[in-house]
C-alpha positions in Angstrom: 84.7 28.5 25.9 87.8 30.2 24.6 90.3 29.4 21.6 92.4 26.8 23.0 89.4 24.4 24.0 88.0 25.0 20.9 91.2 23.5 19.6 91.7 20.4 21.4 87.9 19.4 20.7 88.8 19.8 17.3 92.2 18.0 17.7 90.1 15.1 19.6 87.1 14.4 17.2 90.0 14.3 14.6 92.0 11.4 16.5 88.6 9.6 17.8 87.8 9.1 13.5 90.9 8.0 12.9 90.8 5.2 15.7 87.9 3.9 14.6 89.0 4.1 11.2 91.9 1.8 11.8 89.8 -0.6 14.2 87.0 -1.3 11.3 90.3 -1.8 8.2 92.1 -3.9 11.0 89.1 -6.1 10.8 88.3 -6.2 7.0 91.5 -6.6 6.0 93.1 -9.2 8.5 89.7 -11.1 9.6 87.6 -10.9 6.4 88.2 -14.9 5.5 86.5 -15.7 9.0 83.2 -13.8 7.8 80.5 -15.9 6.2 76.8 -15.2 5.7 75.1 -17.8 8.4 71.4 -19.2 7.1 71.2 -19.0 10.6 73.1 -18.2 13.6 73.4 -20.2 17.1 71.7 -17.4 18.7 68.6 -17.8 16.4 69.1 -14.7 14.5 68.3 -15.0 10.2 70.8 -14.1 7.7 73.6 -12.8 9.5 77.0 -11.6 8.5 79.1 -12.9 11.1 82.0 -15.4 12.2 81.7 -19.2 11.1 81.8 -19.7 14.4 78.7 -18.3 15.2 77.1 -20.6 12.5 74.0 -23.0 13.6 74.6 -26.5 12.3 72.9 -27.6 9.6 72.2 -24.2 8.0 73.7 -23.0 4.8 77.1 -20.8 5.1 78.4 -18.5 2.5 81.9 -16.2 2.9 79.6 -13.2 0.8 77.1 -10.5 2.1 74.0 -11.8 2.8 72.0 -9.6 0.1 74.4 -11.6 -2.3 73.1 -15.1 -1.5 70.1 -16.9 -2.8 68.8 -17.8 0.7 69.1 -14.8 2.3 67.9 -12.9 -0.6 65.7 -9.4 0.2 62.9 -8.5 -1.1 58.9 -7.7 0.0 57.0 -9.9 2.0 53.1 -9.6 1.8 50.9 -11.4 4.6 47.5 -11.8 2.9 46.4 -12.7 6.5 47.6 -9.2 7.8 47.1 -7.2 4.8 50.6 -5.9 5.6 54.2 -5.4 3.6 57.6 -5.9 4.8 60.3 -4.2 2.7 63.7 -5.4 2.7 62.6 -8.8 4.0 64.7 -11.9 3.7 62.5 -14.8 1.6 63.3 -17.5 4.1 61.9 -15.7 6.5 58.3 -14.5 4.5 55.6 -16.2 5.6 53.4 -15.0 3.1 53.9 -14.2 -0.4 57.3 -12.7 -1.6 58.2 -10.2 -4.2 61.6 -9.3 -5.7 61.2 -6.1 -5.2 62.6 -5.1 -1.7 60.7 -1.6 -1.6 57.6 -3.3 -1.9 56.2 -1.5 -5.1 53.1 -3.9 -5.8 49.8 -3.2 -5.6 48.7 -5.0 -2.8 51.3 -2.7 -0.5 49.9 0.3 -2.0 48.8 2.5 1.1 46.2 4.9 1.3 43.3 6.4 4.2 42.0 4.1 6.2 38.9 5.6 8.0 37.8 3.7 11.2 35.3 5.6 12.9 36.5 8.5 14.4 40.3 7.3 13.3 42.2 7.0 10.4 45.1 4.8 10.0 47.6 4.9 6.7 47.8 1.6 5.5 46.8 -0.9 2.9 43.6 -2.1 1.3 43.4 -5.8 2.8 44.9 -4.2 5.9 41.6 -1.6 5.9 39.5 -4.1 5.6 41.0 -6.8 8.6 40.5 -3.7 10.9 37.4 -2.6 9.7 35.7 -6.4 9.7 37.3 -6.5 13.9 35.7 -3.0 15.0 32.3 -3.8 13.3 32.5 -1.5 10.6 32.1 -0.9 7.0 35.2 -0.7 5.2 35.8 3.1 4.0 39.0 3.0 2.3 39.8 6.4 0.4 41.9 5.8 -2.2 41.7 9.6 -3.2 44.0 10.8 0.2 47.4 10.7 -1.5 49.6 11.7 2.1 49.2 10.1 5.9 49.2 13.9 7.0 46.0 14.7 4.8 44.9 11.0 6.5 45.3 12.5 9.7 43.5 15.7 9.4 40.6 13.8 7.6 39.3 12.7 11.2 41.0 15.0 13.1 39.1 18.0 11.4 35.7 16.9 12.6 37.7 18.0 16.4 35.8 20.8 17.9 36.6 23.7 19.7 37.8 27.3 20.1 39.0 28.7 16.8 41.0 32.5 17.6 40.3 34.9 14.5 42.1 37.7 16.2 40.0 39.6 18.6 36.8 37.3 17.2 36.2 33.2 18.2 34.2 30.7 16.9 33.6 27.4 18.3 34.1 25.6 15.1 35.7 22.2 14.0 39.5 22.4 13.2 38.3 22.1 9.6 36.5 25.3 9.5 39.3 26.8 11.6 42.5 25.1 9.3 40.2 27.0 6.1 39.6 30.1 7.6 43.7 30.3 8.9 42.3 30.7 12.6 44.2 29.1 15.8 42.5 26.2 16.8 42.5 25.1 20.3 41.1 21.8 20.5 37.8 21.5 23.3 38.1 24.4 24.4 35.3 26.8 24.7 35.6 30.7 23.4 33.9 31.9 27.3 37.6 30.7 28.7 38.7 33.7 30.4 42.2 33.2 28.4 40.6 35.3 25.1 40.0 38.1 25.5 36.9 38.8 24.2 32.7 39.4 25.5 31.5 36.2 25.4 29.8 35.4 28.5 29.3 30.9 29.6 26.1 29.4 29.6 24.2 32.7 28.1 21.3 30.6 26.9 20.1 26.8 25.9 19.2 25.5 22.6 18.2 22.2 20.6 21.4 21.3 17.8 20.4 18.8 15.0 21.4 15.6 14.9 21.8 15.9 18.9 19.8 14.1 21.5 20.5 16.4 24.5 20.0 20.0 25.4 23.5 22.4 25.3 24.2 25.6 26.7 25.2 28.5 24.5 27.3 32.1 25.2 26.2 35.3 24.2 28.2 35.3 21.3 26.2 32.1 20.2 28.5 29.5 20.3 28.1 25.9 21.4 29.2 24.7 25.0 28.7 22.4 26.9 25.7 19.9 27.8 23.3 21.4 30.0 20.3 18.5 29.7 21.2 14.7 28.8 18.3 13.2 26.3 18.3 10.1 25.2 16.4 8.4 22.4 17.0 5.3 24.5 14.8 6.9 27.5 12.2 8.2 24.9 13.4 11.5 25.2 15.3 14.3 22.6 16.0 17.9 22.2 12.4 20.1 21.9 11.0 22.7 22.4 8.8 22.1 25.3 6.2 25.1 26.1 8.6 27.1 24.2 11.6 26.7 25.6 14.4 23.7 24.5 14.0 20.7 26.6 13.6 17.5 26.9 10.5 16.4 24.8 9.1 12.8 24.6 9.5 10.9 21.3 5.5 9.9 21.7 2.5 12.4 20.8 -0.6 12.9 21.9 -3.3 13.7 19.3 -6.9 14.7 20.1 -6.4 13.6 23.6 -5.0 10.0 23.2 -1.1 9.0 23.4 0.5 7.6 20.4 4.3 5.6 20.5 6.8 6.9 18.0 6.5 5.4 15.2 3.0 4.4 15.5 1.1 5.3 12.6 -3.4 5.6 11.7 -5.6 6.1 9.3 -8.2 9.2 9.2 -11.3 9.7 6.7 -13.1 12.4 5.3 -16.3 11.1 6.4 -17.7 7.7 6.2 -15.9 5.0 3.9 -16.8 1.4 3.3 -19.9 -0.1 1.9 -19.7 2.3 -1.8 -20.3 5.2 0.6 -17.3 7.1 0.6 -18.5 10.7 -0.2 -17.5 12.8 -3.7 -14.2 14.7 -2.7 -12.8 12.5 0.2 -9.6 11.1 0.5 -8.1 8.7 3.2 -5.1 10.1 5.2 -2.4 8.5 7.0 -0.8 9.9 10.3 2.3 9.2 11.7 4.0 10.1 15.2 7.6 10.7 14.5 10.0 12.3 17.6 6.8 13.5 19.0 5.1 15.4 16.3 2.3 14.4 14.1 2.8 14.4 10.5 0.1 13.7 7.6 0.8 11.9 4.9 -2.5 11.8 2.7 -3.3 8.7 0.6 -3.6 9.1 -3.7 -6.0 11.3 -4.5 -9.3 10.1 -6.1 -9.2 7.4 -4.2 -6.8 5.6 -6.1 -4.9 4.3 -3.0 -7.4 3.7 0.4 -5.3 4.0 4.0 -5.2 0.4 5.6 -4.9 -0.4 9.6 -4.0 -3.2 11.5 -3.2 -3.1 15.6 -0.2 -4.9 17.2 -1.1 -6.6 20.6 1.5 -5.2 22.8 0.4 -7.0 26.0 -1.2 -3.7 27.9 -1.9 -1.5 25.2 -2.1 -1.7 20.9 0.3 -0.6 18.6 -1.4 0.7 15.4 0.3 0.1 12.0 -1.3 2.2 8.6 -0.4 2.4 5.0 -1.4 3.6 1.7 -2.3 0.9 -0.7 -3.6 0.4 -3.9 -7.8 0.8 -4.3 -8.5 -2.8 -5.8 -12.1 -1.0 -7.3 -11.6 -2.3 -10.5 -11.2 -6.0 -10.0 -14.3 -5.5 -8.6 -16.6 -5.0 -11.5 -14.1 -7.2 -13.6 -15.3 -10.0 -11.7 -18.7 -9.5 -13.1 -17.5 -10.5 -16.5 -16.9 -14.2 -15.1 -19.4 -16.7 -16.7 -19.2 -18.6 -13.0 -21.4 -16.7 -11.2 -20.1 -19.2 -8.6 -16.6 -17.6 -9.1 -17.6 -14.1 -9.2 -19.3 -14.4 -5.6 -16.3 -16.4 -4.4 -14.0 -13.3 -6.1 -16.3 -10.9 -4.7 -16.0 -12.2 -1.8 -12.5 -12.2 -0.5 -11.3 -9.5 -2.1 -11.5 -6.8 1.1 -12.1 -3.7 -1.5 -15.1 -5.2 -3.2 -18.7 -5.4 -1.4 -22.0 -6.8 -3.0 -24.6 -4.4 -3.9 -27.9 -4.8 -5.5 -31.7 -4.0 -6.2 -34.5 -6.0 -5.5 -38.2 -5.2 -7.0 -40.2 -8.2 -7.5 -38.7 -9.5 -10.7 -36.7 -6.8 -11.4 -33.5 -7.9 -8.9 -30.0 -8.2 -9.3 -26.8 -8.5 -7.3 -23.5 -7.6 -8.7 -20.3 -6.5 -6.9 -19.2 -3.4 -6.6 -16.2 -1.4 -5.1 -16.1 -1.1 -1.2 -14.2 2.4 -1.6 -16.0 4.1 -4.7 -12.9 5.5 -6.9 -13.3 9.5 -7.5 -13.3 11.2 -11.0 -11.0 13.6 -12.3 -13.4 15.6 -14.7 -11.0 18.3 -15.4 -9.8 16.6 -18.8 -11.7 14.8 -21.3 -10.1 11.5 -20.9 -11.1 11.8 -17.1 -15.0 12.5 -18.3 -15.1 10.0 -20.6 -14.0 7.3 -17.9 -16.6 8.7 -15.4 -19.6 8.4 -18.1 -18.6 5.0 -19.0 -18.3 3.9 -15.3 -21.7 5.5 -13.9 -22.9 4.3 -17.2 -23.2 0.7 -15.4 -25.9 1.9 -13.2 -28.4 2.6 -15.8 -30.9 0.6 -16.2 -34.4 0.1 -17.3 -37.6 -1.5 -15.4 -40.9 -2.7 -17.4 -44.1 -2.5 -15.3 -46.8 -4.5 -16.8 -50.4 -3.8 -16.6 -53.2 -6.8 -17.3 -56.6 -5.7 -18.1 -59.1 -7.6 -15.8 -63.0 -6.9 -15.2 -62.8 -4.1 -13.0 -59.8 -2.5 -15.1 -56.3 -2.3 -16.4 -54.3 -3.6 -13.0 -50.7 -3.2 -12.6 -49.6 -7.2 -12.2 -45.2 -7.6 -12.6 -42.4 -4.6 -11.3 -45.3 -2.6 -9.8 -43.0 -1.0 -7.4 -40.7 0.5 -9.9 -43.3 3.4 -10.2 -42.6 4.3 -6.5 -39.6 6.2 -5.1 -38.1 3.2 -3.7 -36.8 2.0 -7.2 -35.6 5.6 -7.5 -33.9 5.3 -3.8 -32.8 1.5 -4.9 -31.1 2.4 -8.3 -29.5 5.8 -7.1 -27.6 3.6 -3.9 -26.0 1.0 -6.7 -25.3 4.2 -8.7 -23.5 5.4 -5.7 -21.2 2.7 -5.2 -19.5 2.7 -8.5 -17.7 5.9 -7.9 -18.7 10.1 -7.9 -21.8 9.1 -9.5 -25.7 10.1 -9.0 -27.3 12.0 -6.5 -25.2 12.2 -3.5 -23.0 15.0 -1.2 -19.5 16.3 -1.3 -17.2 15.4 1.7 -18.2 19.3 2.6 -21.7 18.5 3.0 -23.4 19.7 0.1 -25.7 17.6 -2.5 -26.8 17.7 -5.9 -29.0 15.6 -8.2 -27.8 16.2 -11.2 -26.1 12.8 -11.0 -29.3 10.8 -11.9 -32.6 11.0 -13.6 -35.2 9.2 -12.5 -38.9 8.5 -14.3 -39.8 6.9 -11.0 -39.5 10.3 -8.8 -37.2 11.9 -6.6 -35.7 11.2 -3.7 -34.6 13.4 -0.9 -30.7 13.7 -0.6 -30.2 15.9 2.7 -30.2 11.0 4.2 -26.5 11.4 3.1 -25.3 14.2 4.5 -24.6 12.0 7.2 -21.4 10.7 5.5 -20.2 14.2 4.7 -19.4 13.8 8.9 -15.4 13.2 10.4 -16.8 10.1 12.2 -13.8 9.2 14.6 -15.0 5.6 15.5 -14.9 4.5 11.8 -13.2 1.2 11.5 -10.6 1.6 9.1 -10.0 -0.5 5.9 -8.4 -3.9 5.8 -5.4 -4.5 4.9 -6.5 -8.0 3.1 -4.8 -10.9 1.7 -1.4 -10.1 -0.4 -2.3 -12.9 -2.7 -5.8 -11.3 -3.4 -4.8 -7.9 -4.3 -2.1 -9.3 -6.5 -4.3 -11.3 -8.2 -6.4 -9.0 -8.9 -6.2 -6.9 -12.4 -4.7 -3.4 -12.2 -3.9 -0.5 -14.5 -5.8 2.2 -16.0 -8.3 1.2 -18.4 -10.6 3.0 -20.4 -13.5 0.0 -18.8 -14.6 -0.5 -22.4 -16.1 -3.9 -21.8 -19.7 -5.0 -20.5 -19.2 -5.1 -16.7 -22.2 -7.2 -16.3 -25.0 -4.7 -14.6 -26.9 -4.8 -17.9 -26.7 -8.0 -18.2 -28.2 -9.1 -14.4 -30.8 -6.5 -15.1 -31.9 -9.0 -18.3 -31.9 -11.9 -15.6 -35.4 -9.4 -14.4 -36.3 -9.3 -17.6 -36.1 -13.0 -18.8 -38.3 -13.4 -15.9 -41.1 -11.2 -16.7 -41.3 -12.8 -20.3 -40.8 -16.0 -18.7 -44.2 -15.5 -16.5 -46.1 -13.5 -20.1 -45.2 -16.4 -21.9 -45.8 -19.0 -19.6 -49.7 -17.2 -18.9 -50.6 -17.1 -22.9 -49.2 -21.1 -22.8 -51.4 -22.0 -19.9 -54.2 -20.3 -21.4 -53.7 -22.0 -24.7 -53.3 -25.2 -22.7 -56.3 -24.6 -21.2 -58.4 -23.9 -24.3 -57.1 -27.0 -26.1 -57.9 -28.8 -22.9 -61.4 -27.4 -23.0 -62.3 -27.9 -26.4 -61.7 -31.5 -25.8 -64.0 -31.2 -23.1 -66.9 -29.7 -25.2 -66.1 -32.0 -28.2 -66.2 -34.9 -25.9 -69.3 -33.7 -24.2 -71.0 -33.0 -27.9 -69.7 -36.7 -29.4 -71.9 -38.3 -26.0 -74.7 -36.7 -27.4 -75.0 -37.8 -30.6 -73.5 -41.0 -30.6 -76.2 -42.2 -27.7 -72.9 -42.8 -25.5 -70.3 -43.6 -28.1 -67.8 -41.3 -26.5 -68.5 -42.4 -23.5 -68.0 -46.0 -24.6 -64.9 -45.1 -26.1 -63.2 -42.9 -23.6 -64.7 -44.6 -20.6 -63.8 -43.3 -16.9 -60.3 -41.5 -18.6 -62.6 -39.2 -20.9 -64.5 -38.4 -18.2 -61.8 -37.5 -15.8 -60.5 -35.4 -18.8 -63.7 -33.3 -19.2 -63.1 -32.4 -15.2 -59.6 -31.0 -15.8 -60.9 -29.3 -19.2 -63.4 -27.8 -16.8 -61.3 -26.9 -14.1 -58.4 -25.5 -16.2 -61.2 -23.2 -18.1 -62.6 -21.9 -15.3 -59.2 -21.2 -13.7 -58.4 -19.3 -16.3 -61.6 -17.6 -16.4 -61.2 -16.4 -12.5 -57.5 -15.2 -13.3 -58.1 -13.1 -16.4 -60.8 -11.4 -15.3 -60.0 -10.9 -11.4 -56.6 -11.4 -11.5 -56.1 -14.2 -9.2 -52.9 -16.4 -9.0 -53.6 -19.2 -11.4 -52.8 -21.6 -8.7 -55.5 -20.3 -6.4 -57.9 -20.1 -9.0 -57.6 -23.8 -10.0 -57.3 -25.1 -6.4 -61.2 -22.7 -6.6 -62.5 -24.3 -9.8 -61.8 -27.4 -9.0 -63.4 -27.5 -6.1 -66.2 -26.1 -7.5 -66.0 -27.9 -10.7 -65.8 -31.3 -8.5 -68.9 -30.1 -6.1 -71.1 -29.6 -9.1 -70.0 -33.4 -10.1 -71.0 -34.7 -6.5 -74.6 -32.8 -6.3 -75.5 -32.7 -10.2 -73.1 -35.3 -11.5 -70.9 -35.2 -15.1 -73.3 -33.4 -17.3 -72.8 -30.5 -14.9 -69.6 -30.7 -15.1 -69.5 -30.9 -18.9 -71.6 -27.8 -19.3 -69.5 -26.1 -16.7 -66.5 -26.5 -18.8 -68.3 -25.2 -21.8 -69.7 -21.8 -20.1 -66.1 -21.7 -18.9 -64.9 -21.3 -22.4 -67.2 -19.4 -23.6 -66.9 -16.9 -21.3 -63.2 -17.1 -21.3 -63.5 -16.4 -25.2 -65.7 -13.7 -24.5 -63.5 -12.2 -21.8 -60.7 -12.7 -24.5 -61.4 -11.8 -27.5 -64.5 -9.6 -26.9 -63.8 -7.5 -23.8 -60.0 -7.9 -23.7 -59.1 -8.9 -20.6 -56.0 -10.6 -19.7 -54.0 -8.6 -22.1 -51.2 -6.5 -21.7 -49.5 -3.4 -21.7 -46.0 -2.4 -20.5 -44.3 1.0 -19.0 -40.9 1.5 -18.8 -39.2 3.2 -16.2 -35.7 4.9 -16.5 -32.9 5.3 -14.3 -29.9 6.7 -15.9 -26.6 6.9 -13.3 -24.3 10.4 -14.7 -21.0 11.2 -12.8 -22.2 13.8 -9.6 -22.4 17.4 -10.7 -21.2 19.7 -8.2 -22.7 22.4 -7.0 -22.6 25.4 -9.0 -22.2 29.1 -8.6 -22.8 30.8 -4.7 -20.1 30.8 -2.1 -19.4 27.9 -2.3 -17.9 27.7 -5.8 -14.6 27.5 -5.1 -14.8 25.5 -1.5 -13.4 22.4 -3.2 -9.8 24.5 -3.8 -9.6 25.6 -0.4 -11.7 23.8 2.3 -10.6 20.6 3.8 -11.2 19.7 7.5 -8.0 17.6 8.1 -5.8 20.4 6.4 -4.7 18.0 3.3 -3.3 20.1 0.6 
């Protein structure tokens, strides 16, 4: 362009000003009066500074700007329905809420980051939350992000793809790339042939977390594409599958047998239920999660016991397990009630207790004890002292009573305590109230330092059995939520009577019941008898005055006086059951009155007391003597010194730390 058109473009932008210049003063100055501010114009535009004629009718007119009129007054305008500001905003036309202040600086227009997923949007509080509430979301406004750039980049920094470090590249997020002042090209991979550098496509595959599917990887290690689409809604995710990334069921299968996802069992150190859960033991729950087993053991001591229940899924069972709280010590609370009613009832429907007992002829009792015997931590004194107090319970005493008869002293109430079976009886009840008497270890070994006995051994190698993984054990109930609620809970020290001394006096009020009872019916029998021989004696001498006076009833009363004597005579000296000996007396007693008539009835009764007296008080039969055998229940000892001393630390069949 040379000089002279320079000029005249000059020259002409020059004029073209001025013409306009003079067109917009012709206007103002020789027009101006025609100029008003319409409320509204006939064209149905708000608040306009135009002609009069292009007024609406009916609408307020002013010959002023419009920002100079009450009506058409500007200002903000906040929709509370929108969550959205206008600035500069005429007030008739708000149909929200308006502010005189036509920049909008109120706290309901204050923006900030709005994040919506993978979006962000600069906007306002109420605003956020409208959007939020129509895409399903939770409202994640960040007040913190002070610029809409800096909103922007908040989402748009999660972007992935190459990121150039000069002859190096990273498939990073633009993030990463922005903080380590790389170029970031978005989705692309670094194997594009437009680096320049070694990295070859689809080198190798591998699993990435939080990633259902299966992506190829370049030599240089970095994420491309998807090479295997998973799907947790096909059952399927990123695994390694013989070794090698794949995709891997979300199910297991354990010792042979399929389990869902999610699907969770219980698993025992040997036998449980019954007080037979073996010293040691502990109840595990498993779980299949994304298609690996994982173990989640119970409390220890058996303070919580694994529970199972089965969902019926139609085809097949879905099983459902969970650690719960061992109820054991609501079950020898219960034995505290005075309603024995009650106690059975409580005993009853509480799934942790059972009912365990011992019966030898009058020495029996049933009490309740825990279904899943609590462990012992003896490592501390506190712990020790709680075991000693709890075995305690199991301790008992039997008294064996002899009678002296004709041929001997002859063992006649709790006979059987002497054998081993009391021994076997009393160490089972031990058993059940926790780590107590003679029993085995979930590793299989025994010890009997747990008990002594006056009665005998008994041979423990019968519960090794319980020692055994037993994989068709039925697993604990879950039970009623209102019953282990009710139940009491906590850690006491158990310093009250928990009521197995007190059944084991029910045995003993009913051995001095029958002692008692047999001197009563002897001295029954003797008063009864002496009538008899006074009665007999008075006939004598008063040539039949007795007989006169008494009549038939005296009579009749001489034949039970005899009967009675001699009944007593049969069961001191031979020991038989009073009952059997009268039904023998009187029989003969009444045989003697049909062949030799009353007198030989009256002087059967008086040899009968004689010798009864004799056997008595001369020889001393029928009396007693008593022999008390012991049982005391001590927490389990284990085993000490050998190889095994430290087996407890180390060994455990299902791996449980």
């Amino acid at each position: 362009m040379s000089y002279a058109q320079v000029l005249i473009l000059i020259i002409s932008t020059f004029a073209f000003c001025y013409l306009i210049y003079s067109s917009t003063g012709s206007v103002s100055a020789e027009g101006i009066e025609d100029y008003v501010c319409c409320e509204e114009t006939i064209y149905g535009s708000s608040c306009q500074f135009v002609e009069k004629d292009e007024c609406a009718e009916g609408f307020r007119t002013a010959p002023t700007q419009c920002k100079d009129t009450s009506y058409c007054e500007l200002g903000c305008c906040y929709s509370p329905d929108t969550g959205l500001c206008g600035e500069n905003s005429p007030k008739r036309n708000c149909q929200g809420t308006w502010v005189d202040d036509a920049s909008c600086n109120i706290a309901q227009c204050q923006k900030a980051c709005c994040v919506l997923g993978s979006n962000a949007l600069w906007t306002t509080e109420r605003n956020c939350e409208i959007e939020s509430g129509f895409l399903g979301l939770e409202t994640d406004f960040r007040q913190e992000i002070s610029s809409e750039i800096e909103c922007i980049f908040l989402v748009e920094k999660d972007d992935e793809g190459a990121c150039v470090l000069g002859s190096d590249c990273k498939f990073i997020t633009r993030g990463e790339c922005s903080g380590r002042n790389g170029d970031f090209y978005k989705d692309i991979f670094c194997s594009d042939p437009s680096f320049e550098n070694d990295c070859e496509a689809k080198n190798h595959k591998e699993c990435i977390d939080g990633k259902d599917s299966v992506y190829w990887f370049d030599s240089c290690g970095n994420k491309e594409d998807v090479a295997k689409e998973c799907s947790l809604f096909t059952g399927t995710y990123c695994g390694l599958v013989n070794g090698n990334p794949d995709c891997k069921s979300v199910d297991c299968t354990v010792d042979g047998k399929k389990r869902k996802n999610g699907e969770s069992w219980c698993e025992y150190e040997g036998t449980i239920g019954d007080g037979k859960d073996v010293v040691g033991s502990r109840h595990i729950k498993h779980i299949c999660y994304m298609g690996e087993e994982r173990i989640e053991p119970c409390q220890d001591y058996r303070n919580q016991i694994c529970v199972e229940s089965k969902v019926d899924l139609g085809t097949e069972t879905f099983s459902e397990a969970a650690c719960r709280i061992n109820q054991w010590r609501s079950c020898l609370d219960y034995n505290n009630l005075e309603d024995r009613g009650e106690a059975k009832e409580k005993c009853e429907e509480n799934p942790d207790c059972t009912t365990k007992g011992v019966h030898i002829d009058k020495f029996n009792f049933d009490l309740c004890s825990p279904k899943y015997p609590p462990g012992f931590d003896l490592t501390n004194e506190g712990g020790a002292r709680n075991a000693e107090m709890i075995c305690s319970m199991g301790s008992q005493k039997c008294t064996v009573v002899y009678v002296k008869r004709v041929s001997g002293w002859k063992c006649e109430i709790n006979c059987d305590c002497e054998d081993s079976g009391f021994t076997q009886q009393m160490n089972n009840f031990c058993t059940s109230l926790g780590d107590c008497g003679g029993y085995t270890n979930f590793a299989g070994e025994t010890t009997d330092d747990g008990y002594r006995s006056s009665a005998g051994q008994i041979d423990l190698n019968q519960y090794k059995k319980y020692a055994r993984n037993n994989p068709r054990q039925a697993p604990a109930e879950p039970g009623s939520l209102n019953v282990l609620i009710g139940g009491p809970t906590g850690d006491s020290e158990f310093e009250g009577d928990y009521g197995p001394k007190n059944a084991m006096g029910v045995g003993g009020i009913g051995f001095v019941a029958q002692v008692v009872s047999l001197y009563l019916l002897e001295a029954y029998t003797l008063e009864m008898a002496i009538s008899g021989a006074a009665t007999y004696g008075g006939a004598g001498v008063g040539s039949g005055g007795a007989s006169a006076v008494l009549g038939s009833f005296g009579d009749a009363l001489v034949g039970v006086g005899a009967a009675m004597a001699t009944a007593s005579v049969l069961s001191m000296a031979f020991g038989i059951d009073y009952v059997t000996a009268l039904i023998i007396s009187s029989i003969a007693v009444t045989s003697s009155y049909l062949i030799w008539g009353w007198e030989a009835v009256k002087a059967f009764g008086i040899y009968a007391l004689i010798a009864m007296v004799v056997l008595k008080y001369v020889l001393g039969i029928g009396k007693t003597k008593k022999k008390v055998i012991d049982f005391q229940c001590l927490p389990w000892q284990p085993p000490t010194g050998g190889d095994d001393c430290s087996k407890c630390n180390s060994y455990d069949p299902l791996g449980v730390p």
